[in-house]
C-alpha positions, 0 to 999 in steps of 0.5 A: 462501506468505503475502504481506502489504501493511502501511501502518504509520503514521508509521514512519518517526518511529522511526529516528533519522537513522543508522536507528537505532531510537527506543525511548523515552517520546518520541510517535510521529506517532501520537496519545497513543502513545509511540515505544516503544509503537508500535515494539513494536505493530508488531512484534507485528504482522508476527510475528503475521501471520507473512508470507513477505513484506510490503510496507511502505507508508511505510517509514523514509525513504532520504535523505543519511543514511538508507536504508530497507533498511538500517532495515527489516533492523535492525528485523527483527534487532532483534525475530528476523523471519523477513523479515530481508532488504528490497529497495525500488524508486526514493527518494521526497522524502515520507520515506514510502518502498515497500519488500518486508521478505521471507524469503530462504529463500522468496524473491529479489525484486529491483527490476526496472523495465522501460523502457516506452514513452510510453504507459507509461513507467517510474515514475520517468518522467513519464506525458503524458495529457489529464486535462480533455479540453481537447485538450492533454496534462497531465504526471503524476509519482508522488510515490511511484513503484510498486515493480516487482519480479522474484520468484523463489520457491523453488519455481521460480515466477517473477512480478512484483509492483508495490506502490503507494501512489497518491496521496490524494484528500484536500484538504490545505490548504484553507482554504475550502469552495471550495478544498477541492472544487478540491483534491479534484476534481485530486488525483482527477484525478491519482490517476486518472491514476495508476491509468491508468499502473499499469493500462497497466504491468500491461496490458504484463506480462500481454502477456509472460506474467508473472503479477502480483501488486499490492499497496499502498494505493491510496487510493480504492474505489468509492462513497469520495467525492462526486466519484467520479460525476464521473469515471464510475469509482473508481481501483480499479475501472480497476485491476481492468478490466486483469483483475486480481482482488481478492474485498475490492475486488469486493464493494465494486464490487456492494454497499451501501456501507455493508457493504463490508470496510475496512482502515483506521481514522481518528479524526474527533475533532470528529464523536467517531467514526471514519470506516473505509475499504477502501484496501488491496488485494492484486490477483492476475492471473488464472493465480494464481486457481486456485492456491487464494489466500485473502485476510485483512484483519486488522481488531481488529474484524471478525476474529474471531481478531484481535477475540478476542485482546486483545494483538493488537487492541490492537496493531494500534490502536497500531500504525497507522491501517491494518490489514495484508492478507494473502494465502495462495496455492500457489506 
């Protein structure tokens, strides 16, 4: 079984507000690219990936009058996708929604969130946690609450899988020098908080004997900002310390930041390069690592297929600023 977390880019943009799709000249939220472009960019993508499932990180929106599922499985009709079916978890207000695009005839994922307690509410909830240790306990919310689904595969396995998209570090809005180290130390902090919360959610399925697996853009890794050593440990490595497991993220853990794997791709037009970053992750927990799992991070450039077949490098250029992870496992 191959399962794949994708973060497409301003994918909502490409539906109109009936979730119809937008296949025209217009520009895309992508820089120099046409709606056309990308709408097809994308769909190469997922049929070159060729996953039993995808997890899609800023999905079309839900709202008054759009629905992500419904966009998602016109689109998959529109381009004859094998993941003809979508199933998400709870709306957000960002239009940039977590949604599962899957085979039926693989799977039957559904939205499962389980009641917790105070230490671990549901996503939806509100998590209380002293951020700043001045003794006085701080309310967390998930703009984009994780996506918890009950898995069902073919073969008779069951297992949970959670996609995220936990909050960016990145100080947006800042006017000053100042204000954008504000910014970026509290949305750490927050961001912290949030792994914490999926940490202690995950921590409570292992206890029930479920197999996990987490998936998503997690918007952090170790050694990613100068604000890190501020708070002892990066976002991805709490997540790993529930006994989670992910090579990408290990290597980044012990090596030269420099050398590590990266996932995603961002243009610095007044430094005219780009600046590259491991931000996606597929973790599985420990009793699906004998289940000869593989991981891939379909990069235009550090793939050999990928670099080596021009109509797919350019497609993942076009399609995203992210590039799609994938994992083989025996389930």
């Amino acid at each position: 079984m191959r399962v794949a977390t994708y973060n497409i880019e301003w994918f909502a943009n490409l539906f109109d507000r009936k979730d119809k799709l937008i296949v025209d000249d217009s520009w895309s939220g992508r820089h120099d690219v046409t709606k056309a472009q990308q709408v097809e960019a994308i769909a190469k993508v997922l049929t070159a990936i060729d996953a039993d499932a995808v997890l899609v990180v800023e999905a079309p929106n839900t709202g008054k009058t759009q629905n992500t599922v419904r966009a998602l499985q016109r689109f998959a009709e529109v381009f004859e996708l094998r993941t003809s079916n979508a199933v998400m978890g709870f709306a957000n207000d960002t239009h940039q929604e977590l949604a599962l695009l899957y085979d039926p005839y693989i799977l039957k994922p559904r939205h499962d969130p389980k009641e917790g307690d105070r230490s671990a509410p549901r996503f939806d909830q509100v998590f209380n946690i002293d951020l700043d240790i001045d003794a006085t306990e701080d309310q967390v919310q998930f703009s984009k609450p994780p996506m918890e689904l009950a898995v069902e595969i073919n073969s008779g396995q069951h297992l949970r899988l959670i996609g995220a998209h936990l909050k960016s570090k990145a100080p947006h809005g800042a006017e000053s020098r100042d204000e954008a180290i504000r910014i970026s130390i509290a949305n750490r902090r927050k961001q912290l908080a949030q792994a914490i919360w999926l940490s202690r959610r995950i921590k409570a399925h292992l206890a029930a004997d479920e197999q996990v697996i987490l998936l998503g853009d997690l918007n952090d890794g170790p050694g990613l900002d100068e604000f890190e050593h501020l708070f002892g440990r990066s976002s991805v490595e709490i997540l790993l310390q529930t006994g989670l497991f992910d090579p990408h993220a290990v290597a980044a853990t012990g090596a030269d930041m420099g050398q590590h794997p990266s996932t995603a791709r961002f243009a610095q037009p007044d430094e005219g390069q780009f600046l590259e970053a491991l931000l996606d992750y597929i973790m599985i927990s420990d009793g699906l690592r004998d289940r000869r799992p593989n991981w891939r991070i379909w990069h235009p450039f550090h793939d050999p297929i990928c670099q080596s077949t021009p109509d797919l490098q350019q497609a993942l250029l076009t399609a995203s600023d992210h590039f799609p992870v994938t994992l083989d496992i025996e389930l």
